[in-house]
N, CA, C and O of each residue as an XYZ file, in Angstrom:
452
protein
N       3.591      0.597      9.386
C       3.631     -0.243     10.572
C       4.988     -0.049     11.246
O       5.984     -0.450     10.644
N       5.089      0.408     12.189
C       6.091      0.387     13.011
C       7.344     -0.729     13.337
O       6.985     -1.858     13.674
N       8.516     -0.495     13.263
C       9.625     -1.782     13.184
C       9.146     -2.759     14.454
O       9.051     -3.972     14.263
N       8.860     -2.190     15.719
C       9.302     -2.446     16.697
C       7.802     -3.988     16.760
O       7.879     -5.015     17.434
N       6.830     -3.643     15.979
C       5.796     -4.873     15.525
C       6.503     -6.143     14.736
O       5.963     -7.249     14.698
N       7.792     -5.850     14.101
C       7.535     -6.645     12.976
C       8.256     -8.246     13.145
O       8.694     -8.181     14.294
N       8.467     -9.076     12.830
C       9.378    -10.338     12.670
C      10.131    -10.601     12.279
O      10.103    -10.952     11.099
N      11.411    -10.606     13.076
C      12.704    -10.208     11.755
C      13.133    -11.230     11.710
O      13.227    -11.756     10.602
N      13.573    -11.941     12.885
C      14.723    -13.369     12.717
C      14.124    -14.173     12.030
O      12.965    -14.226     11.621
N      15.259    -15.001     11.891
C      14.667    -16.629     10.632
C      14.269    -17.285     11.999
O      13.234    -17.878     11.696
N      14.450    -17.474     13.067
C      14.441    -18.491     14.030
C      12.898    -18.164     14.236
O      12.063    -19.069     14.250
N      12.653    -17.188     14.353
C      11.027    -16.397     14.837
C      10.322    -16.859     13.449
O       9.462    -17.727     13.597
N      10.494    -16.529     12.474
C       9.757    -17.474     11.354
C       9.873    -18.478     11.466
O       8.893    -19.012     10.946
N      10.636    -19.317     11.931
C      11.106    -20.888     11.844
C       9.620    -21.571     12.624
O       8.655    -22.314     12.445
N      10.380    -20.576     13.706
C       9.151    -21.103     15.103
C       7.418    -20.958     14.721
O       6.557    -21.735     15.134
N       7.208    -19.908     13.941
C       5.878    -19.857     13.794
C       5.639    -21.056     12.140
O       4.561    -21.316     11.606
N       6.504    -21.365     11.873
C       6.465    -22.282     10.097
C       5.889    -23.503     11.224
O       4.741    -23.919     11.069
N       6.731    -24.035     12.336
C       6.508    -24.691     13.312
C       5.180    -25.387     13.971
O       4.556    -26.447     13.938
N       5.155    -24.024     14.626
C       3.967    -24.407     16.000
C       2.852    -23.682     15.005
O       1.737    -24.141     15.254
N       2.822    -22.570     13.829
C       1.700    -21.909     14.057
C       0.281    -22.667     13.491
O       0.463    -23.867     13.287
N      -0.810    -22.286     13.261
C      -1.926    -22.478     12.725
C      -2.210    -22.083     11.653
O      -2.237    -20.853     11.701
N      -2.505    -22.540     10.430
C      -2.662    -21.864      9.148
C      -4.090    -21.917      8.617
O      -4.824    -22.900      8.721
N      -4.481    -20.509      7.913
C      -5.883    -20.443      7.220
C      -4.868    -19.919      5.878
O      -3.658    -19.693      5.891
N      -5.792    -19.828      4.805
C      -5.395    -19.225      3.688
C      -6.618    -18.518      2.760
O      -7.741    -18.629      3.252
N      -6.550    -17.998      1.824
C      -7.097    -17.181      0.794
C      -6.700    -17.679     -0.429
O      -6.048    -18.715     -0.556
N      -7.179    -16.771     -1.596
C      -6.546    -17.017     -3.014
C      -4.477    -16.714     -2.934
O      -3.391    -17.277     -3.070
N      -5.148    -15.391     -2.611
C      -3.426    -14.462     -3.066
C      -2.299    -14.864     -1.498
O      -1.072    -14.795     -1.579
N      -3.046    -15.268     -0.164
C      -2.271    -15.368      0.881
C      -2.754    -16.367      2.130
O      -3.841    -16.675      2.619
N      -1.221    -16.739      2.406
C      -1.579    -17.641      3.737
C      -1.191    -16.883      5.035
O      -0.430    -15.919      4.949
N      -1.736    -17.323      6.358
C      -1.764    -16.585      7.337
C      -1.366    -17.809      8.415
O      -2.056    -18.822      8.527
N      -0.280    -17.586      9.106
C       0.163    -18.431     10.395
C      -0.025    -17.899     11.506
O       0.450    -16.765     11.450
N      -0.473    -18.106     12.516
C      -0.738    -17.712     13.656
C       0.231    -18.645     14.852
O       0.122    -19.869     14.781
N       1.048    -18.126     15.798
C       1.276    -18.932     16.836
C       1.481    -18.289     18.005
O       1.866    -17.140     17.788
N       1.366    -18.603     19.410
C       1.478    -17.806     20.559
C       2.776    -17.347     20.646
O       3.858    -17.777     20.244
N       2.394    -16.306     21.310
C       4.075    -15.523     21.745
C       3.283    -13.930     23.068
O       2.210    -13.470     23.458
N       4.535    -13.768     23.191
C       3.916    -12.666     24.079
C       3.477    -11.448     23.601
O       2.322    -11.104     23.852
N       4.115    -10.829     23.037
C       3.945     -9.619     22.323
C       2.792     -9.866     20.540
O       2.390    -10.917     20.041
N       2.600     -8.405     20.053
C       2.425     -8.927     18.809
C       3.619     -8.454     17.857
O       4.316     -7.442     17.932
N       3.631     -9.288     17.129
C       4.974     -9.699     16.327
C       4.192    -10.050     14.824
O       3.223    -10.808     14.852
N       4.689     -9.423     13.421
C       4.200     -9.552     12.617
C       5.264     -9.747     11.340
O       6.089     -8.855     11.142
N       5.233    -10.943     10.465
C       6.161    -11.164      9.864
C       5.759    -11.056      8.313
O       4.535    -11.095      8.195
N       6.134    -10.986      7.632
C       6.028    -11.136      5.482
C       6.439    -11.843      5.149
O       7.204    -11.912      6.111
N       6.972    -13.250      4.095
C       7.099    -13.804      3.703
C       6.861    -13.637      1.883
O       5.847    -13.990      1.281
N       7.728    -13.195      1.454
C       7.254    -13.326     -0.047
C       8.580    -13.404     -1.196
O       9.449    -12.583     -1.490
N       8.293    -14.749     -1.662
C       9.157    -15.502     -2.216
C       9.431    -14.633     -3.415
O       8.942    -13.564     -3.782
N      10.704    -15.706     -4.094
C      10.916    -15.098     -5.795
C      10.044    -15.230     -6.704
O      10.056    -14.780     -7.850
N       9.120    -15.987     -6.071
C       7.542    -17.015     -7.099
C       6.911    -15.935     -7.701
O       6.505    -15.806     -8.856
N       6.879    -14.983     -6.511
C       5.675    -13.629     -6.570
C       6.573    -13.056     -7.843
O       6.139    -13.399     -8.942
N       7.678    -12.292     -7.846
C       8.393    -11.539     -9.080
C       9.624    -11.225     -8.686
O      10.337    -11.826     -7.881
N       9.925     -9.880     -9.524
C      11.664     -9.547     -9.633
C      11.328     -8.776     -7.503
O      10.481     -9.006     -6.640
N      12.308     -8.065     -7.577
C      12.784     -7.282     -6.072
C      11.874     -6.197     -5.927
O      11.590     -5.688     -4.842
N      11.381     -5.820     -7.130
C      10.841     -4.010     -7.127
C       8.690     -4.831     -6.735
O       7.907     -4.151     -6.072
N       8.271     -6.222     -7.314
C       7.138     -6.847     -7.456
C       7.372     -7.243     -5.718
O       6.721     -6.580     -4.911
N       7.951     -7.912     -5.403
C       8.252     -8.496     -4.428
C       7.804     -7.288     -3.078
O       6.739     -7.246     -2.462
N       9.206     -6.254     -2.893
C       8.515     -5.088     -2.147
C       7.674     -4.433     -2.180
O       7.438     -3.624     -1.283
N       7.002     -4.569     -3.160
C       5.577     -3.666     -3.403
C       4.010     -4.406     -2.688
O       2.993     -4.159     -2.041
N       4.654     -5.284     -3.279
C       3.245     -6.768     -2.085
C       3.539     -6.268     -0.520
O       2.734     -5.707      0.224
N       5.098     -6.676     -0.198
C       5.164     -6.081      1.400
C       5.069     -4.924      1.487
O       4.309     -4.756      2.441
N       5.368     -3.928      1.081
C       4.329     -2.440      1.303
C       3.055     -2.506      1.350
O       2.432     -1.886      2.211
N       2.498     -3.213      0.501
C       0.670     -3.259      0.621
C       0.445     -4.316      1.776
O      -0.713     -4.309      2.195
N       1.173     -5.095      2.298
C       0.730     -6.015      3.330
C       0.760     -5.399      4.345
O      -0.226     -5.564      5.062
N       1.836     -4.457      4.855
C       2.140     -4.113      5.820
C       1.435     -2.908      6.030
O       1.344     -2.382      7.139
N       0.821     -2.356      4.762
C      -0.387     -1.290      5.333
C      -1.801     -1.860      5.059
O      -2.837     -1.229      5.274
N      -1.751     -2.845      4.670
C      -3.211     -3.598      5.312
C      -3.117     -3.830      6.499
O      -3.986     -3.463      7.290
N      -2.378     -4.281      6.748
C      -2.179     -5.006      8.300
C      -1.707     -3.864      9.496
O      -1.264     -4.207     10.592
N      -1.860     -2.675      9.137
C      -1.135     -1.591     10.014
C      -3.032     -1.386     10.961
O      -3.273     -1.800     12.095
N      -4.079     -0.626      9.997
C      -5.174     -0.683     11.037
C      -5.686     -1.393     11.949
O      -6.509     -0.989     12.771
N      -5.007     -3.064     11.832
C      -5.452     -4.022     13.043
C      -4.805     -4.285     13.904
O      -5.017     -5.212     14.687
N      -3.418     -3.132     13.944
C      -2.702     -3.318     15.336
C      -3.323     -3.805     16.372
O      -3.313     -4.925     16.883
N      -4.186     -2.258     16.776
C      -4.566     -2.130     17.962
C      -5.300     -3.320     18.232
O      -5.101     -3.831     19.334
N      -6.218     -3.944     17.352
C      -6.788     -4.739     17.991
C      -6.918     -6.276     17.806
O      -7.957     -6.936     17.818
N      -5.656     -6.697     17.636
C      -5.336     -7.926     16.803
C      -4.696     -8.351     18.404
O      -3.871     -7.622     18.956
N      -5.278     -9.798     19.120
C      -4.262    -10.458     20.017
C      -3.153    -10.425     20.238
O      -2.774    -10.748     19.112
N      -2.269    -10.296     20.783
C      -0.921    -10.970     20.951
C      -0.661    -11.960     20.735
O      -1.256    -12.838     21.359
N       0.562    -12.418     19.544
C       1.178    -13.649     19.028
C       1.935    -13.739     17.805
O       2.021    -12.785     17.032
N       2.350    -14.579     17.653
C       3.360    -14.222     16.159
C       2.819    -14.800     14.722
O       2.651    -15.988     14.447
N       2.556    -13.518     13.763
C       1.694    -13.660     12.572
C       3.031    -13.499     11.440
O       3.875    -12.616     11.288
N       2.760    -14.826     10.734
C       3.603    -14.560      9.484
C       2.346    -14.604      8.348
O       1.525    -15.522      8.376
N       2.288    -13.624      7.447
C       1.692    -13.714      6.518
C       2.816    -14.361      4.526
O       3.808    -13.819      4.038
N       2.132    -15.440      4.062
C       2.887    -15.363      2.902
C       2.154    -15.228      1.994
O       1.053    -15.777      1.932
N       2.662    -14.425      1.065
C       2.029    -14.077     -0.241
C       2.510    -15.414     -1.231
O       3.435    -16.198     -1.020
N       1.409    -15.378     -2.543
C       1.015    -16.722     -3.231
C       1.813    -15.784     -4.595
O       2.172    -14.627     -4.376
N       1.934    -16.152     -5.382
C       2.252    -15.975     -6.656
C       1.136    -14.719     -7.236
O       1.345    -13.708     -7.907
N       0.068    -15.214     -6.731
C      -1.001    -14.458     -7.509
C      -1.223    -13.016     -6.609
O      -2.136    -12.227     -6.849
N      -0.332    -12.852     -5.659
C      -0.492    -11.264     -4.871
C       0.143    -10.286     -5.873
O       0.203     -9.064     -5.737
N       0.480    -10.818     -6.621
C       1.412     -9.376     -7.137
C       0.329     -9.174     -8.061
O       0.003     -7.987     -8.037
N      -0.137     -9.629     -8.604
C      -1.526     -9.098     -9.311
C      -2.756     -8.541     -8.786
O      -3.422     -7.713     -9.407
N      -3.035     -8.961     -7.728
C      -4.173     -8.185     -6.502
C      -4.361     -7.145     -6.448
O      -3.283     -6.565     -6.577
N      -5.161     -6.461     -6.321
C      -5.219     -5.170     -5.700
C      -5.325     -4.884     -4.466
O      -5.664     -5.692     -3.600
N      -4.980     -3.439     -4.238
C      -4.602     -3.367     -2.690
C      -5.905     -3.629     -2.125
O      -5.744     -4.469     -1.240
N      -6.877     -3.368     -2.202
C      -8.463     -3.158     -1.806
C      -8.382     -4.888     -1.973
O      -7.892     -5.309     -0.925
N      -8.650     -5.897     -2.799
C      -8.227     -7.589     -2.592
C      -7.630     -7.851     -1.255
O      -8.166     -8.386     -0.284
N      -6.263     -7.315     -1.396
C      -5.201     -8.069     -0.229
C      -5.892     -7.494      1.105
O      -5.849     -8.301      2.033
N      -6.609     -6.097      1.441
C      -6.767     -5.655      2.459
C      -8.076     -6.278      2.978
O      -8.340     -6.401      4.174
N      -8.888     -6.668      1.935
C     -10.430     -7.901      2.175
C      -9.729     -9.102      2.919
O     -10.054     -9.556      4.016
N      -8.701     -9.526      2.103
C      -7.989    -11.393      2.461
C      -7.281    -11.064      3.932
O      -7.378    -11.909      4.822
N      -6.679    -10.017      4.129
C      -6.051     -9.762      5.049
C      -6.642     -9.813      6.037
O      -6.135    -10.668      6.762
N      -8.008     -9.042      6.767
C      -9.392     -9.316      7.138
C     -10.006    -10.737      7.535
O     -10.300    -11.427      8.511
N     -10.008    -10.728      6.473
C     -10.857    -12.173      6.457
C      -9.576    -13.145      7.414
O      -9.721    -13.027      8.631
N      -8.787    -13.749      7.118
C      -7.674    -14.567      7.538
C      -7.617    -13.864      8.925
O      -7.471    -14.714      9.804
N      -7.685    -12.566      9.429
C      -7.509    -12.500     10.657
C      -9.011    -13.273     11.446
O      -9.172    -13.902     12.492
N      -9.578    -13.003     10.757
C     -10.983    -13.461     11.325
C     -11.341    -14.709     11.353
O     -12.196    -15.232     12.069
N     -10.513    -15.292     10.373
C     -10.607    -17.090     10.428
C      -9.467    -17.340     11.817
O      -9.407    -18.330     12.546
N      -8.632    -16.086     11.870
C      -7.580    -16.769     12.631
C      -7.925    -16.908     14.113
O      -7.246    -17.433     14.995
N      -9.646    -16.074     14.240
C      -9.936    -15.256     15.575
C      -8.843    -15.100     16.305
O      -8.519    -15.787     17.275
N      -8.115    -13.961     15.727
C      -7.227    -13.045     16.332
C      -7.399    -11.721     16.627
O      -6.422    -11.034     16.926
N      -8.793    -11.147     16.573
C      -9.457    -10.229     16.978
C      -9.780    -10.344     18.788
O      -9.989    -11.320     19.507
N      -9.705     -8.955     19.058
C      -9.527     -8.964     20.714
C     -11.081     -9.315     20.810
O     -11.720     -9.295     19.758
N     -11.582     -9.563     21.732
C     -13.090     -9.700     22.331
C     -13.348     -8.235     21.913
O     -12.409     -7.517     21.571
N     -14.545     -7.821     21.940
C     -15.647     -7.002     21.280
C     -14.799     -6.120     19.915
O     -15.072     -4.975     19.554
N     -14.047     -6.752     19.498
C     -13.837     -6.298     18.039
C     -15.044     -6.266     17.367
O     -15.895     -7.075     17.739
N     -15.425     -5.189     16.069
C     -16.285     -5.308     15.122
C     -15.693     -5.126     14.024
O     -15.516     -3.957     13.683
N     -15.264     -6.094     13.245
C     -14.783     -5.988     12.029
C     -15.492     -5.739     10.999
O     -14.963     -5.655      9.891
């Protein structure tokens, strides 16, 4: 996934912890809030594991979440991983990932997911 997608500041997480809308799954929660652009954030605590457990969830999040660029709304998505992501499989997180966009209807009009 490209930098220029992603959510870096604490204030930009702050804002979507904020205003956004939340669905969740087993392994992850999904915030949704308006913004102009799309903007996509990670969230994954010390809960999940050590540094090497931790980046390995955001590598698999961020290439689940890379095929729905194109057609995911504009707005700011923080996804957080649960304790139980580091055990998931990538094929799991990329179903939940899915699904949560689809609860989030953040799919453009004539998406077919």
């Amino acid at each position: 996934m490209e930098k220029s997608y992603r959510l870096k500041k604490n204030g930009a997480f702050q804002y979507v912890y904020r205003r956004g809308k939340s669905v969740s799954t087993r392994d992850l929660v999904m915030l949704a809030a308006r913004g102009r652009g799309l903007k996509v954030g990670f969230s994954v605590s010390k809960k999940v594991g050590n540094a090497v457990t931790r980046n390995q969830v955001k590598r698999r999040l961020r290439e689940c979440f890379r095929p729905h660029l194109g057609d995911v709304k504009n707005g700011l998505y923080v996804i957080v991983a649960r304790p139980s992501a580091a055990e998931a499989t990538f094929q799991m997180l990329q179903k939940q990932v899915q699904d949560l966009l689809l609860r989030q209807h953040a799919f453009r009009e004539g998406h077919n997911a």
